[in-house]
BALOBA-1460 file (C-alpha; in Angstrom, 3 decimals):
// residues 318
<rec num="1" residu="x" x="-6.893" y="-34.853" z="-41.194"/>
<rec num="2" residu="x" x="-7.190" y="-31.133" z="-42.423"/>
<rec num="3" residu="x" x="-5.508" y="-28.571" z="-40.103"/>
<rec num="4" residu="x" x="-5.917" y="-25.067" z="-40.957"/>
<rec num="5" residu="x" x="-3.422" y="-22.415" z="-39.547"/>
<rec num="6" residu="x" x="-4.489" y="-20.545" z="-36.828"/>
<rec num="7" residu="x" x="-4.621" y="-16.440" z="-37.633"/>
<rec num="8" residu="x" x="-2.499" y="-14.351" z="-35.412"/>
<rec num="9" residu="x" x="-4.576" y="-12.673" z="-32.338"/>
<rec num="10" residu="x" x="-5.572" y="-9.066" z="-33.237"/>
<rec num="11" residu="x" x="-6.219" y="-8.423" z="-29.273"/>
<rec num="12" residu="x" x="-3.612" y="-5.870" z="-28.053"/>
<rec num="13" residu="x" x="-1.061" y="-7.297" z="-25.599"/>
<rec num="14" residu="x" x="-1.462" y="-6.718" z="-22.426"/>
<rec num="15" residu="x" x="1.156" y="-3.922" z="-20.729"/>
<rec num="16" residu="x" x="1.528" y="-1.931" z="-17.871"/>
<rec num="17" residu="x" x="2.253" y="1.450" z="-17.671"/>
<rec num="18" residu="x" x="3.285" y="3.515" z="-14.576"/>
<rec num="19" residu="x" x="3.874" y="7.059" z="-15.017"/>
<rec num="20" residu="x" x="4.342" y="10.068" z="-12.495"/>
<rec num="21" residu="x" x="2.641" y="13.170" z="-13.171"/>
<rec num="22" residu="x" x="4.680" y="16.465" z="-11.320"/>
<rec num="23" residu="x" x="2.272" y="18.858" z="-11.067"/>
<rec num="24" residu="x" x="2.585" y="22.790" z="-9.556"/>
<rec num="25" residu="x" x="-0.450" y="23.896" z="-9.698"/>
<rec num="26" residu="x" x="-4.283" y="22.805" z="-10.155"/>
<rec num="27" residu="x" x="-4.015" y="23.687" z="-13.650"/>
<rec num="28" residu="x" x="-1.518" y="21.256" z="-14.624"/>
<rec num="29" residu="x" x="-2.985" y="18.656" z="-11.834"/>
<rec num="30" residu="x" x="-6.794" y="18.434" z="-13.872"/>
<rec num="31" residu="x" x="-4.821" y="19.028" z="-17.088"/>
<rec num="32" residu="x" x="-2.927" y="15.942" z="-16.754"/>
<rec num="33" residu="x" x="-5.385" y="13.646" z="-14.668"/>
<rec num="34" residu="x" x="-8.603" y="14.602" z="-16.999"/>
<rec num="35" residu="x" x="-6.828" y="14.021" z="-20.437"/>
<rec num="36" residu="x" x="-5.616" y="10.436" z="-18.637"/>
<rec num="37" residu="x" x="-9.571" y="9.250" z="-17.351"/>
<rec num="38" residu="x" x="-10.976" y="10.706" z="-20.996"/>
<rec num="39" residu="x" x="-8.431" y="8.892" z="-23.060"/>
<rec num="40" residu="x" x="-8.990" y="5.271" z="-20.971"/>
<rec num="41" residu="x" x="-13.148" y="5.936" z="-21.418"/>
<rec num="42" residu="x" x="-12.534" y="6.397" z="-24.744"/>
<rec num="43" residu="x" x="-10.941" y="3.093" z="-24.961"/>
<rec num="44" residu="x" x="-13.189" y="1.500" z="-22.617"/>
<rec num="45" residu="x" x="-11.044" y="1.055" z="-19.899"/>
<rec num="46" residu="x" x="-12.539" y="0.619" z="-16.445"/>
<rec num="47" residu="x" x="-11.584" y="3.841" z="-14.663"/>
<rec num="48" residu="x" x="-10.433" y="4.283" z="-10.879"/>
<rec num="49" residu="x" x="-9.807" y="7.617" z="-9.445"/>
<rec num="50" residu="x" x="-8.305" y="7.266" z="-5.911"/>
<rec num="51" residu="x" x="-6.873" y="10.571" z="-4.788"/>
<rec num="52" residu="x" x="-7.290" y="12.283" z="-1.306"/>
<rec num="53" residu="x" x="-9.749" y="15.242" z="-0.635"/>
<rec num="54" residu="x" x="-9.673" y="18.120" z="-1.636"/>
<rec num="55" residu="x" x="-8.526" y="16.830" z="-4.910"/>
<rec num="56" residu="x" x="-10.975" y="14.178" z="-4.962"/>
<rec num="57" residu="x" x="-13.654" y="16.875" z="-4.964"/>
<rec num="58" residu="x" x="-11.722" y="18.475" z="-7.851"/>
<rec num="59" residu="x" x="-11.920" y="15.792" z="-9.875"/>
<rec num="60" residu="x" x="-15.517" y="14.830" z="-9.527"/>
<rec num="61" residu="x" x="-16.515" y="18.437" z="-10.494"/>
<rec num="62" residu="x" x="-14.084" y="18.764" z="-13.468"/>
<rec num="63" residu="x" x="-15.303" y="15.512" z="-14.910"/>
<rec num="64" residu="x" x="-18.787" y="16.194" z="-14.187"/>
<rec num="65" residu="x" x="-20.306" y="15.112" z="-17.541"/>
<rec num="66" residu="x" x="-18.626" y="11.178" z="-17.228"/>
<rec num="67" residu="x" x="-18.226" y="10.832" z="-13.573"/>
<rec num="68" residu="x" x="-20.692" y="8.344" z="-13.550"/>
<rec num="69" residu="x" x="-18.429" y="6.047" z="-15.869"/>
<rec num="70" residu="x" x="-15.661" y="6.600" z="-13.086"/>
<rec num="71" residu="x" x="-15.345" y="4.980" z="-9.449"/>
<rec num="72" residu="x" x="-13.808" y="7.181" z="-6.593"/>
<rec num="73" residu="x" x="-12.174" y="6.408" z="-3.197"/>
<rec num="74" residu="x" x="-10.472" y="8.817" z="-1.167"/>
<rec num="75" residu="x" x="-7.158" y="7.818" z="-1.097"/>
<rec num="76" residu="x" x="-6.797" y="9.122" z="2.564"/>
<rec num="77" residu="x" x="-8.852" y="6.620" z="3.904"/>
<rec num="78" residu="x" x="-9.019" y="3.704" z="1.767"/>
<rec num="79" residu="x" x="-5.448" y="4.224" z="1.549"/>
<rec num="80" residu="x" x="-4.483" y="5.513" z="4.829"/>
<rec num="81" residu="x" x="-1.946" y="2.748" z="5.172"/>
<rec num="82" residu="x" x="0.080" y="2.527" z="2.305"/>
<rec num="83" residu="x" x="0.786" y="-0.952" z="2.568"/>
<rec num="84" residu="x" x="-2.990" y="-2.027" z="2.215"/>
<rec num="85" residu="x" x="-3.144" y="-0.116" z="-1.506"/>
<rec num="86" residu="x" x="-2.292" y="-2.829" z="-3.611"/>
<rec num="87" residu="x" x="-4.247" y="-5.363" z="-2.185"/>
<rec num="88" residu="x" x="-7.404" y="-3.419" z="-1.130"/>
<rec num="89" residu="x" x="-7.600" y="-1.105" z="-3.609"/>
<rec num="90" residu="x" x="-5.258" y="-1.344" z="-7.056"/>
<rec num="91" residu="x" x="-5.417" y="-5.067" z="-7.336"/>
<rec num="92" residu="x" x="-9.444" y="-5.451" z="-5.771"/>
<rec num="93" residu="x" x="-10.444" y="-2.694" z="-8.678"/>
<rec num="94" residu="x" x="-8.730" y="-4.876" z="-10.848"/>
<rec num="95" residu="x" x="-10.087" y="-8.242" z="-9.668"/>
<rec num="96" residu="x" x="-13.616" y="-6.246" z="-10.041"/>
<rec num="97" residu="x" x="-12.739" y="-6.166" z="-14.406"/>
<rec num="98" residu="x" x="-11.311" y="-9.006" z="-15.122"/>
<rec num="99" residu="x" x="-11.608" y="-8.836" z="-18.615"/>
<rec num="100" residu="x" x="-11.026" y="-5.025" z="-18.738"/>
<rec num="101" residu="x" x="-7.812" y="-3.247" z="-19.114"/>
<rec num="102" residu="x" x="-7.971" y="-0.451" z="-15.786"/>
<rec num="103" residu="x" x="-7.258" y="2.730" z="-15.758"/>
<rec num="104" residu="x" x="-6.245" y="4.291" z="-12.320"/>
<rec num="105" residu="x" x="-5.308" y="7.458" z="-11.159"/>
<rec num="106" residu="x" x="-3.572" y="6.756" z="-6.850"/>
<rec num="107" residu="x" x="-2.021" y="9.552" z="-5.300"/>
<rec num="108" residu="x" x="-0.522" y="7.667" z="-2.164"/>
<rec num="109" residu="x" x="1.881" y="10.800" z="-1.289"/>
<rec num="110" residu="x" x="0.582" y="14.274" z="-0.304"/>
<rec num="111" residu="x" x="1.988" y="17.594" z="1.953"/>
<rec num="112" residu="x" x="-0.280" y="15.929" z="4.513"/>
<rec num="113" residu="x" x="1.823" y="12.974" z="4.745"/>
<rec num="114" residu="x" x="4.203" y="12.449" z="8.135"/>
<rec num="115" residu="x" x="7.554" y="10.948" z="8.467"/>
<rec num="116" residu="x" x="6.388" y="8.038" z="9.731"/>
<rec num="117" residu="x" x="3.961" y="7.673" z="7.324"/>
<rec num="118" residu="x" x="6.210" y="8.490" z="4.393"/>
<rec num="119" residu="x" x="9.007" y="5.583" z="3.946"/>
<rec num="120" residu="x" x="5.265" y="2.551" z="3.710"/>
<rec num="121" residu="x" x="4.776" y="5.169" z="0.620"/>
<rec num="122" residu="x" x="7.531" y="4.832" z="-1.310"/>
<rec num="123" residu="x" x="7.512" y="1.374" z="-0.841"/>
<rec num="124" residu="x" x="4.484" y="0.987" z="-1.662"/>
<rec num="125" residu="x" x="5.282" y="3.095" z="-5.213"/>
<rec num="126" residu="x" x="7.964" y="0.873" z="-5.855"/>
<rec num="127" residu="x" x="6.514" y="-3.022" z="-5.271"/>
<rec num="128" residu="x" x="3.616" y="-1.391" z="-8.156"/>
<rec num="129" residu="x" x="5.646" y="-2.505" z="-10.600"/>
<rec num="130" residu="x" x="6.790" y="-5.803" z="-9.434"/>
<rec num="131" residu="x" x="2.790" y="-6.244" z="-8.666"/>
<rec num="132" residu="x" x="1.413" y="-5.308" z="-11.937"/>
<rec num="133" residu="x" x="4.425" y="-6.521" z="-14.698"/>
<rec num="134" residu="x" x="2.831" y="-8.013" z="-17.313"/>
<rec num="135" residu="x" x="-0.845" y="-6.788" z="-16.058"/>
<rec num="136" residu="x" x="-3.432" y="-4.722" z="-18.696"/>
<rec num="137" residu="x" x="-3.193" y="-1.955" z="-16.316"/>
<rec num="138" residu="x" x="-1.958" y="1.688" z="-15.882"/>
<rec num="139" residu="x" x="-1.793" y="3.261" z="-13.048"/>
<rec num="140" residu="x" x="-1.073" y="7.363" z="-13.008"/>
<rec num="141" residu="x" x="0.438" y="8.983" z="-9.891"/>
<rec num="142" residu="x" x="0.586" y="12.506" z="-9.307"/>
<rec num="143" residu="x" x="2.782" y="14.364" z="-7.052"/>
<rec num="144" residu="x" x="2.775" y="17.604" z="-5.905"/>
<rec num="145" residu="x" x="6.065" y="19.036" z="-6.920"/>
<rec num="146" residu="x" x="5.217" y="22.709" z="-5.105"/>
<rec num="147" residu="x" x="4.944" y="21.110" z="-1.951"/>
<rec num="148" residu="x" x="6.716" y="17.810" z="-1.061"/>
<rec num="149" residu="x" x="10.132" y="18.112" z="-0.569"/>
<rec num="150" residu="x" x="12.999" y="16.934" z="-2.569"/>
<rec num="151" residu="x" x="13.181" y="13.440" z="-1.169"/>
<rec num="152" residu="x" x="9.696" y="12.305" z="-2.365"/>
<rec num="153" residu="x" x="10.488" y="14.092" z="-5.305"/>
<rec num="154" residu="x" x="13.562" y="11.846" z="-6.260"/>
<rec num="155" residu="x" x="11.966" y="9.025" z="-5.141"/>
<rec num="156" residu="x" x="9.101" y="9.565" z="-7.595"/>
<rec num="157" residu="x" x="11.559" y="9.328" z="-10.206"/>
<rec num="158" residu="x" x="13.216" y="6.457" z="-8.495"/>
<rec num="159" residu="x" x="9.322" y="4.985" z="-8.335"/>
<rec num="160" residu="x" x="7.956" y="5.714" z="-12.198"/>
<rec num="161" residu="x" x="9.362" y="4.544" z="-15.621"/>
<rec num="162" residu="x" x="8.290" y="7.441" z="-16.827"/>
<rec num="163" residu="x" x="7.488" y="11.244" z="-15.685"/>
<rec num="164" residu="x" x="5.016" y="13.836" z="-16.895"/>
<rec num="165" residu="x" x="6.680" y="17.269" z="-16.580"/>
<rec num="166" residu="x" x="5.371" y="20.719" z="-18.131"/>
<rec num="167" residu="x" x="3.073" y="18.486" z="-19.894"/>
<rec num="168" residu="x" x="5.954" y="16.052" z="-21.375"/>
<rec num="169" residu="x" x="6.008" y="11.999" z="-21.128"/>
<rec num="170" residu="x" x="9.866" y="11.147" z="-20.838"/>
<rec num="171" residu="x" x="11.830" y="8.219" z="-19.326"/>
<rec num="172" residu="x" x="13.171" y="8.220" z="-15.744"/>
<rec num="173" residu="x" x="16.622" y="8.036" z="-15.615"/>
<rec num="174" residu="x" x="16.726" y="7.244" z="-12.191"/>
<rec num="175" residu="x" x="14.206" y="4.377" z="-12.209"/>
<rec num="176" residu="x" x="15.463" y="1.291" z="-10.798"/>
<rec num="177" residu="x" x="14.481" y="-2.770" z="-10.091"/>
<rec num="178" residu="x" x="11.529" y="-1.736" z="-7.460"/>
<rec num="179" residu="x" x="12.877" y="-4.710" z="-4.784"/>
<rec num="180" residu="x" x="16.207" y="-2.887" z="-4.694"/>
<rec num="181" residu="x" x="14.148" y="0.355" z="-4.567"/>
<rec num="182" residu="x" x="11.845" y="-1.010" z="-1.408"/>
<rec num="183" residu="x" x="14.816" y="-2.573" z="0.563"/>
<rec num="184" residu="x" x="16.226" y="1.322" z="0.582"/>
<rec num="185" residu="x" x="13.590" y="1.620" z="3.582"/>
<rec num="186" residu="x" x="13.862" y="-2.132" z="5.097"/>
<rec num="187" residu="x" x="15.654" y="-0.255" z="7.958"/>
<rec num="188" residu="x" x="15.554" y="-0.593" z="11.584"/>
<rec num="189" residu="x" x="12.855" y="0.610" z="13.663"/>
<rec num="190" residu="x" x="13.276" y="2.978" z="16.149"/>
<rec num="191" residu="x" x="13.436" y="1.413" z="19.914"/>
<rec num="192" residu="x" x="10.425" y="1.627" z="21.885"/>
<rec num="193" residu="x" x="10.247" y="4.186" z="23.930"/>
<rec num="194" residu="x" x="11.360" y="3.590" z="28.068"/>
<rec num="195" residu="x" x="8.074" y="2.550" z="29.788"/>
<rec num="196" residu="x" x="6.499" y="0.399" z="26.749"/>
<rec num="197" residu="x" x="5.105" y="-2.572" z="27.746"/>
<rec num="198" residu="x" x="6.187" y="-6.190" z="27.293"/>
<rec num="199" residu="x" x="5.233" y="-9.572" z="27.057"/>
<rec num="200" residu="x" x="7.037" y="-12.513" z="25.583"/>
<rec num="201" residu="x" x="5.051" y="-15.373" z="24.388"/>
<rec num="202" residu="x" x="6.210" y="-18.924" z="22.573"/>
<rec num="203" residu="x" x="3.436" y="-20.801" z="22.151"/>
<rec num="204" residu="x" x="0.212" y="-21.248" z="20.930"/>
<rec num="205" residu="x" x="-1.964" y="-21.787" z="24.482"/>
<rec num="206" residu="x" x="-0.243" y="-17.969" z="24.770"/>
<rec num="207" residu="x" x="-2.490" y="-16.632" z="22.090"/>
<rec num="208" residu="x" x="-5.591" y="-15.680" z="24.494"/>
<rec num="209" residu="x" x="-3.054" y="-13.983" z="27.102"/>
<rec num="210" residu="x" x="-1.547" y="-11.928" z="24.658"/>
<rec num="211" residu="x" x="-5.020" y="-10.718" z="23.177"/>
<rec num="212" residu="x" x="-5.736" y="-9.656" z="27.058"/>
<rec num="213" residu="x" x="-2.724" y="-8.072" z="27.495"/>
<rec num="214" residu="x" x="-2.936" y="-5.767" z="24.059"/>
<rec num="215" residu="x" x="-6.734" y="-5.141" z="25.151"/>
<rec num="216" residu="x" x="-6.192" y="-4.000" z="28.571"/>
<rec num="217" residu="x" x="-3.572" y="-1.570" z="26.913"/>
<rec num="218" residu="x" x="-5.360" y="-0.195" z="23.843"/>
<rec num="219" residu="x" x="-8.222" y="0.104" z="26.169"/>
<rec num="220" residu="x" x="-6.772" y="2.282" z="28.732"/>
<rec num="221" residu="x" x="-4.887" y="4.409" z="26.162"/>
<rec num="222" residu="x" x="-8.390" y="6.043" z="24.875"/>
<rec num="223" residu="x" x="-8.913" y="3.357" z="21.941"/>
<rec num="224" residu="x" x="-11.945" y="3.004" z="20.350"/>
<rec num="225" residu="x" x="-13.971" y="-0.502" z="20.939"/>
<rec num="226" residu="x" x="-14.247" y="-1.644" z="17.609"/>
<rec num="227" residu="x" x="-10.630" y="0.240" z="16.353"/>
<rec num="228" residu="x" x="-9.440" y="-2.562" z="20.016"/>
<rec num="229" residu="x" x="-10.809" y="-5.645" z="18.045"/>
<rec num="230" residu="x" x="-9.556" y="-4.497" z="15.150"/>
<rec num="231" residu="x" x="-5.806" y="-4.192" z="16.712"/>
<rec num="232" residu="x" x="-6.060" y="-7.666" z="18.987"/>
<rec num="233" residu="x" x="-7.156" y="-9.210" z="15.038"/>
<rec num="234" residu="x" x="-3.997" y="-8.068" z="13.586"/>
<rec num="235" residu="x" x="-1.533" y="-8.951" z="16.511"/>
<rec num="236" residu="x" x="-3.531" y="-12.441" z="17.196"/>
<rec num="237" residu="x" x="-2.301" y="-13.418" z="13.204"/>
<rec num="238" residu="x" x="0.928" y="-11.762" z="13.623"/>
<rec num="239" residu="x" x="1.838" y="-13.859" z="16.678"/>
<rec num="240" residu="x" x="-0.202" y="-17.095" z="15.298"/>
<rec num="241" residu="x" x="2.978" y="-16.792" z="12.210"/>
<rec num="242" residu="x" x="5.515" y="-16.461" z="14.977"/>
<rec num="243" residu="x" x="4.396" y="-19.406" z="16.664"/>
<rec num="244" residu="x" x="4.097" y="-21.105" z="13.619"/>
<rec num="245" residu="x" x="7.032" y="-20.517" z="11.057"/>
<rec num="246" residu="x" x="10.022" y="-19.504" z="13.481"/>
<rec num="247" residu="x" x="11.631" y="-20.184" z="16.522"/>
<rec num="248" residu="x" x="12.452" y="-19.354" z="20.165"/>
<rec num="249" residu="x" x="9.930" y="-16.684" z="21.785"/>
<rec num="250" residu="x" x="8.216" y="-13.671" z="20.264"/>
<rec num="251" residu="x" x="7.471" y="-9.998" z="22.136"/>
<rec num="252" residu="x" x="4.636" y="-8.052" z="21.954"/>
<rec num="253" residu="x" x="5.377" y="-4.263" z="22.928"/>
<rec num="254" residu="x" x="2.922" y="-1.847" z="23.370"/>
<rec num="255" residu="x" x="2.976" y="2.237" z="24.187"/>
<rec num="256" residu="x" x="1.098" y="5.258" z="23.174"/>
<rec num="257" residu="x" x="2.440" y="8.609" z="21.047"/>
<rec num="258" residu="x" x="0.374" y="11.441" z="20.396"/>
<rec num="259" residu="x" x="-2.647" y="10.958" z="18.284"/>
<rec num="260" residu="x" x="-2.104" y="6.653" z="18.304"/>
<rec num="261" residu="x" x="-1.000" y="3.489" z="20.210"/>
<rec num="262" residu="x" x="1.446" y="1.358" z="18.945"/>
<rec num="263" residu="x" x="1.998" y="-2.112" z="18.936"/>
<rec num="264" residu="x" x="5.133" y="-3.989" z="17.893"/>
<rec num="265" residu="x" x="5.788" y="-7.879" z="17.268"/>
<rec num="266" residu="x" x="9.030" y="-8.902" z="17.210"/>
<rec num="267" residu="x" x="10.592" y="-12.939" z="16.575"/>
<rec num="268" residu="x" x="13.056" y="-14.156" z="14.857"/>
<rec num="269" residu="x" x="12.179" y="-15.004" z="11.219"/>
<rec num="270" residu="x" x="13.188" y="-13.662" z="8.240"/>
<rec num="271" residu="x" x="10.651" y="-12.509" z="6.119"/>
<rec num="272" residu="x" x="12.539" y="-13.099" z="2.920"/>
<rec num="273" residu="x" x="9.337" y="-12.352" z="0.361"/>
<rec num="274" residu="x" x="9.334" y="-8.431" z="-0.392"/>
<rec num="275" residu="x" x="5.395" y="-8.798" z="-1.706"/>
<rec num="276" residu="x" x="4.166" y="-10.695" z="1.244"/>
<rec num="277" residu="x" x="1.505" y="-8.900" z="2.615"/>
<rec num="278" residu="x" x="0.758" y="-6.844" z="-0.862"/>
<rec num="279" residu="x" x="-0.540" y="-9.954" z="-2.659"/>
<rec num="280" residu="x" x="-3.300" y="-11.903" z="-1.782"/>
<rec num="281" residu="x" x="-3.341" y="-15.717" z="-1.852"/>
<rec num="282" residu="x" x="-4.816" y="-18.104" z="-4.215"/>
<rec num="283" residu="x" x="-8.040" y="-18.886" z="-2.159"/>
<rec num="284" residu="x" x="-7.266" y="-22.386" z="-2.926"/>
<rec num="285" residu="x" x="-3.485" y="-21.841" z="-0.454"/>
<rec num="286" residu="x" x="-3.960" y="-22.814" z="2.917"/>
<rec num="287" residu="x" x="-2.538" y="-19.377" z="5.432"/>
<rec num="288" residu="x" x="-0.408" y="-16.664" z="3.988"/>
<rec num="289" residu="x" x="-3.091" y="-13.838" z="4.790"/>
<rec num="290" residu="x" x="-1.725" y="-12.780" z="8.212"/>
<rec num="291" residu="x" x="0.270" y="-9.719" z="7.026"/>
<rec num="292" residu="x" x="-2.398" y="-9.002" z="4.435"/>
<rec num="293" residu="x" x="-5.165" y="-8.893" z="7.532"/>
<rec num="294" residu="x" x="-2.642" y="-6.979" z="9.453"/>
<rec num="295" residu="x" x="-2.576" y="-4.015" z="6.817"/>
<rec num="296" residu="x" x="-6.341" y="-3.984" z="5.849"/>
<rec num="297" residu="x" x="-7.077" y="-3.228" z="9.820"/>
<rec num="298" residu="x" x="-4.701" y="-1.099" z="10.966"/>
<rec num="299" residu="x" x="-4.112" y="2.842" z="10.109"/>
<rec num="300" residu="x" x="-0.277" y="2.111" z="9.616"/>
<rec num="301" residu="x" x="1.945" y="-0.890" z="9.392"/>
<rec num="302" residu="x" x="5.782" y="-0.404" z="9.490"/>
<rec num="303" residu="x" x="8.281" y="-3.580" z="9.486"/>
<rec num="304" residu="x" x="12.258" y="-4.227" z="9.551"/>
<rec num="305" residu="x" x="13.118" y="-7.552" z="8.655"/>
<rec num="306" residu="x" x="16.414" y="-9.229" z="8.705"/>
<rec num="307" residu="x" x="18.285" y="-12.532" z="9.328"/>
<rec num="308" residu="x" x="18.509" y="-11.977" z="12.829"/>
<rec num="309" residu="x" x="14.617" y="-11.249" z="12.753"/>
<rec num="310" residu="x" x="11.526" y="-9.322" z="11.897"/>
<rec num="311" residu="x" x="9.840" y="-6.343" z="13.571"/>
<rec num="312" residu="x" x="6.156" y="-5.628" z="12.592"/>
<rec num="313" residu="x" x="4.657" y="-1.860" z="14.281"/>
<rec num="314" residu="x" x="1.492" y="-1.516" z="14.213"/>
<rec num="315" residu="x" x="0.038" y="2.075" z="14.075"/>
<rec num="316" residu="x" x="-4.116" y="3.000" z="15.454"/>
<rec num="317" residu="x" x="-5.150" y="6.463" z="15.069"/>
<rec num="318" residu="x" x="-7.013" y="7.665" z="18.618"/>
């Protein structure tokens, strides 16, 4: 039989790139975010801009003339929880072009940001790259280096391969494996405040008692009906996982701060993968989407986990 050798691929290899962008001023924000969404058109990338308002606005108007090549989402809202990014944004864009290298511009951090909000960021920024190695993907994150402070700064440098300054690509010294980067914020929650309310639960004919008792809560705290459902969704497949994968009894703590009420689930597993929750299951993989549902409802989703257990605290704007 004749074989013939087969010629080498001319397709480019597929590679991620993740670079920061410090920007001080709108002048060096559209200068660097334009030249990025022109040069991926021009190579026929499909192009996500997901940036919060007003730079959102910004952008549409500056790339008037190929906006309609270009999807948008206002980072604030579809991004509002950092931990729901990957999955419901980044990696949902990407699942949209399969056979497409993507271009995105995500600016999870802003001034606007809270210190709450803040460490789900940089955690976020860091699992990226563990999420997208070996993807056809770049993914360009500005930061606003006239108004965050020094922290989010270094961490951006901690976060990006490389960093755009004054206009010039260069390697980040300071970048590091993003696990080790991400456990830097696996740190204890604060405690509940005094008066927070409790209930312990073990197993599963619990389930429908501790849906009443987080309704009856979010309820009287000012919560809105369908932003309740939403919050009894995401504990019900917290505490389902309890049940399920550890043992002795779980707590379910609820209270109210200003502007939110907050709802914590504590057990006693270890929750040992640093992506669960970021990565979506193979359809064909039976659970695993608890964590995932957990950040798509909820405004904020903040977790400790350690060998002595895992806290989960869920955050719903009022």
């Amino acid at each position: 039989m004749t074989t013939y050798p087969v010629p080498p691929s001319t397709a480019p290899a597929a590679r991620f790139d993740h670079p920061g962008l410090l920007y001080q001023n709108t002048g060096q924000y559209l200068a660097g975010t334009t030249a990025f969404v022109r040069s991926a058109l021009t190579a026929g990338d499909a192009v996500l801009i997901a940036v919060p308002e007003p730079n959102l606005e910004l952008l549409r108007n500056a790339l008037a003339g190929v906006r309609d090549r270009v999807e948008f989402a206002d980072m604030a809202v579809e991004g509002r929880n950092p931990g729901r990014i990957i999955p419901g944004v980044l990696l949902a864009f990407a699942a949209a072009h399969p056979s497409r290298r993507v271009s995105i511009i995500g600016e999870p951090v802003w001034p606007g940001r809270n210190d709450v909000e803040y460490p789900a960021c940089a955690i976020h920024e860091a699992l990226i790259n563990a999420v997208f190695a070996g993807r056809d993907a770049a993914i360009l994150c500005p930061y606003d280096a006239a108004n965050l402070n020094e922290a989010a700064l270094d961490d951006a440098w901690r976060n990006h391969p490389t960093m755009i300054e004054d206009g010039v690509n260069r390697p980040s010294v300071r970048y590091t494996d993003p696990f080790a980067t991400a456990a830097r914020f696996n740190v204890a929650l604060p405690v509940p405040p005094p008066g927070a309310d409790t209930m312990l639960y073990e197993h599963e004919s619990a389930l429908s008692a501790v849906r009443r008792f987080v309704f009856r809560r979010a309820i009287s705290a000012g919560l809105r009906d369908d932003r309740v459902d939403d919050l009894i969704v995401a504990v019900n497949e917290l505490i389902a996982n309890t049940i399920e994968h550890t043992s002795g009894p779980g707590r379910v703590t609820v209270w109210t701060e200003p502007g939110r009420v907050v709802c914590q689930v504590d057990d006693r597993g270890h929750l040992g993968d640093p992506l669960a929750g970021r990565v979506p299951p193979s359809t064909r993989t039976e659970g695993g989407r608890g964590l995932i549902m957990a950040n798509h409802l909820c405004d904020l989703l903040r977790m400790y986990t350690s060998r002595d257990g895992t806290s989960i605290r869920l955050h719903m704007a009022l």
